[in-house]
N, C-alpha and C positions, 0 to 999 in steps of 0.2 A: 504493500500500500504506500501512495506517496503521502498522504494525511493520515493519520490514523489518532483519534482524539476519545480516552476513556473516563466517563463520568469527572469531566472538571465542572468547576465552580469559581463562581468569583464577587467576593462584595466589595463595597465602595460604602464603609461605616456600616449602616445599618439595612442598605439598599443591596438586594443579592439582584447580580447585572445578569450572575451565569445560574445556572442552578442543575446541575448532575446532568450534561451533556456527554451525550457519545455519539460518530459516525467516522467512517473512512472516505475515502476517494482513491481509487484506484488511479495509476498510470493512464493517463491521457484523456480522463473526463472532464470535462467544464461543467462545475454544479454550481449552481446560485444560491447564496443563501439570501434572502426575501422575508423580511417582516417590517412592521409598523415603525416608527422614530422609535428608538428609545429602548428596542427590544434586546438590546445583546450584541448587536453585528459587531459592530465597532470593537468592544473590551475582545470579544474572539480575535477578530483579526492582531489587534495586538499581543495577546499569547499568544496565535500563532507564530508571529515572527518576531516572540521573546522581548515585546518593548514591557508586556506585564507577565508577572508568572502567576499559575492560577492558585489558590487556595486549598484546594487540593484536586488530585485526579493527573491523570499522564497526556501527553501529547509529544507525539512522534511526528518528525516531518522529513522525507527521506532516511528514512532511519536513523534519523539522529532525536535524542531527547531535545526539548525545548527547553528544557529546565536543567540539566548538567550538563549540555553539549548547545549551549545556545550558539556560540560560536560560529560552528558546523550549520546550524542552522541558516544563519544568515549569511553562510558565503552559499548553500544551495536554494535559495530563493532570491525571488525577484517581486517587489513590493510597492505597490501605488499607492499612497496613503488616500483617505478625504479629500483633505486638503494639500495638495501639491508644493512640497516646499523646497522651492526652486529660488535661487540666488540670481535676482533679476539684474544687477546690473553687470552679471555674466553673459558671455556668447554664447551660443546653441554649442557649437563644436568645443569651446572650453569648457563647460559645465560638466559634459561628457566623458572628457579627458578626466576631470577631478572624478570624477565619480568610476571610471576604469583605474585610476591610482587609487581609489580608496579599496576595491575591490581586486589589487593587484594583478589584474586581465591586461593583453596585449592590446594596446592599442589601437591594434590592425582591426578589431573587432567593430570603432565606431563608422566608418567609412559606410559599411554596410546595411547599419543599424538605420545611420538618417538617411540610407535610401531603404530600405523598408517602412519607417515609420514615414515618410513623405516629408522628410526635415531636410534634405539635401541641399535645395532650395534655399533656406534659411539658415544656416548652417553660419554664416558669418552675421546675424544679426543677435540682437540684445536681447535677451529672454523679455525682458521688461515692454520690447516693444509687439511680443507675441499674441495673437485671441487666445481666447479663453480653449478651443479645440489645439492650437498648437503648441500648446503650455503642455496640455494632458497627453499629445502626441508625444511629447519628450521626457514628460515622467512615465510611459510607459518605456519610451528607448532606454529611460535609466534603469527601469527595472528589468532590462533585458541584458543590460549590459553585459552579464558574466554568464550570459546564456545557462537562465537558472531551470531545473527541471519543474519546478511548481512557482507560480504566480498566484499573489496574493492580490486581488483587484477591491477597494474599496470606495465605492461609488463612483465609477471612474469615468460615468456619462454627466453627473450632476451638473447645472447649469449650464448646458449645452446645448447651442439650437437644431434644429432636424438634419441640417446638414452635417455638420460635425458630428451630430448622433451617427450619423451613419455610416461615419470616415472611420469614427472610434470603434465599433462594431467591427467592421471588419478587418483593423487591425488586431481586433481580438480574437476572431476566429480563426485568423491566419495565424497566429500565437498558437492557437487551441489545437494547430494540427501536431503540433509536436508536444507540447507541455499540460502539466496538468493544471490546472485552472479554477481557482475559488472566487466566486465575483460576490461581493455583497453592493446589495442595491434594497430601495425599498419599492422599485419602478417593475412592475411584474411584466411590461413588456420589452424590457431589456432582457430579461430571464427566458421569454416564451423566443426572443431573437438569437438570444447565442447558446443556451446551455441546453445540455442532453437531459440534466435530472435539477430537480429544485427540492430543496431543504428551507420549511419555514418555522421563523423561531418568532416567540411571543413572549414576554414576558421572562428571559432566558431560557426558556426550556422548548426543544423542540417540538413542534404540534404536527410538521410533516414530513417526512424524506419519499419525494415518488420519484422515479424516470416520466419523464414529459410525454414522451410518446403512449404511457400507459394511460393518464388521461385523455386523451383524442377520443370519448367512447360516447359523444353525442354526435347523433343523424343532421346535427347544422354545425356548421362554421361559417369565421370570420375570420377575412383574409384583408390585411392591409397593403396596400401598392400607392407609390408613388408613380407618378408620370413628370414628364419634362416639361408640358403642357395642361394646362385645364380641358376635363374633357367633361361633356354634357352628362348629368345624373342620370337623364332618360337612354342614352347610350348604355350604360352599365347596369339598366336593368334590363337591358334585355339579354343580357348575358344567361346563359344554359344555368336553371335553377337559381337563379340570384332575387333574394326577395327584400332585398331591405338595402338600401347603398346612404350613405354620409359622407359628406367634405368635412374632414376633419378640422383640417389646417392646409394652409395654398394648395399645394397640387395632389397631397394625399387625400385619399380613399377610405372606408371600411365600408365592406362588402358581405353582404351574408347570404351564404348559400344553401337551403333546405337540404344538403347530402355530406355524409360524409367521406367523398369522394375528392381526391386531390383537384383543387379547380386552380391553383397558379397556373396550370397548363394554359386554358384556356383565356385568361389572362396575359398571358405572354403573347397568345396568339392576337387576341385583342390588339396589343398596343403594337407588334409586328405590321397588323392587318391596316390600323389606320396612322402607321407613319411615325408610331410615341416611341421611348425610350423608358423602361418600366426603370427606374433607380430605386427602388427597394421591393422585395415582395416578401410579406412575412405573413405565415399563417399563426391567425392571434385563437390562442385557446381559454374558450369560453368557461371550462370545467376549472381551471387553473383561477381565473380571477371570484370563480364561486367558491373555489375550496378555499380561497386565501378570505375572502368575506369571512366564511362561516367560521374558519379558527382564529381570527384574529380582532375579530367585531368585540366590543368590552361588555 
């Protein structure tokens, strides 16, 4: 297991944040953990990569203890905090450098990294003069830097417009094909976008761990698609089984189709047919945003 975490706990005086948590993650799963403000995510993510040790209970991260071998810990991971804390009146490319000296990694490694993360480009400008997407773009290159086997993502879309949602997204799933991947978010359809299984916690104590796929078990969905262009609501219902369409925001969509038969196809085909350029298609699961209602409502 690349996480492996048994019955810890954690208080802050009289408030228990954690309360007798246990779950693993296998080698190369992206699992979400997903609950309300205030439920846990956060104090976890920090035992996991040893900034707090828990109260009691064990936690293994690549095989190494969190708590005697923190060390170890944190030269095999790679860590997004909340809040990204970047040294802005640093350069893209020097920030990088400091952060491969601190992780004593070759060099050779950043060249590749800002052209993976889409920082090439920027690479001689001032972090301070960066958006808020290419700030997060580069605290993920740092947390890539030592090419860690497990990534620790901690709200790593927050504040971010659709655009940049959707840059960050697939800089994560392109992470996701090799590494193992814990994202905390409280945003459930960042979790139905990248991850295979979702873990939700309330109150510190887990209330679910499913794989996403096992949910999918209602006769309707709802599929979100952006286009390049606005295209007519009456267009999109007449799409094969489609009984209900919304304009979200500018050029996105939600789409709901009485089957539960894959319909992006026909959607692709759609925006093929009349000319569009689909820039995101994601099937939103209806079952997922009811289970997270009913365990986490107070």
């Amino acid at each position: 297991m690349s996480i492996e975490i048994k019955n810890i706990s954690k208080s802050y005086g009289d408030k228990q944040a954690l309360d007798t948590i246990s779950f693993s993650i296998k080698k190369g799963e992206i699992v979400g953990l997903l609950g309300p403000n205030g439920a846990g995510k956060s104090t976890l993510m920090k035992i996991l990569t040893t900034y707090l040790t828990p109260d009691k209970g064990s936690v293994m991260v690549n095989g190494f203890s969190a708590t005697t071998q923190a060390m170890d810990v944190k030269k095999s991971i790679g860590y997004l905090p909340e809040h990204n804390p970047l040294h802005l009146d640093m350069y893209v490319r020097e920030y990088l450098k400091y952060i491969a000296t601190i992780y004593n990694v070759d060099k050779k490694q950043i060249e590749p990294i800002l052209l993976d993360c889409g920082l090439d480009d920027h690479a001689n400008k001032k972090i301070g003069a960066l958006s808020k997407g290419y700030r997060q773009r580069l605290g993920l290159a740092a947390a890539l830097i030592c090419d860690p086997e497990v990534l620790i993502l901690d709200e790593p879309t927050t504040g971010l417009d659709p655009n940049q949602l959707i840059e960050i997204r697939n800089l994560i799933r392109e992470a996701g094909k090799e590494k193992t991947i814990l994202l905390s978010t409280h945003i459930m359809q960042e979790v139905e976008a990248i991850c295979d299984r979702v873990i939700i916690i309330k109150d510190g104590q887990i209330v679910a761990d499913k794989i996403l796929k096992d949910l999918q078990v209602s006769k309707e969905q709802v599929i979100e698609v952006e286009f390049d262009y606005r295209v007519e609501e009456v267009l999109l219902k007449k799409l094969p089984r489609a009984v209900h369409v919304k304009n979200t925001i500018g050029f996105v969509y939600e789409i709901t189709f009485d089957t539960d038969q894959d319909m992006r196809g026909s959607l692709f085909d759609f925006a093929h047919d009349n000319g569009l350029k689909t820039l995101q298609l994601n099937q939103k699961n209806k079952n997922l945003e009811s289970l997270f209602i009913e365990l986490t409502k107070s």
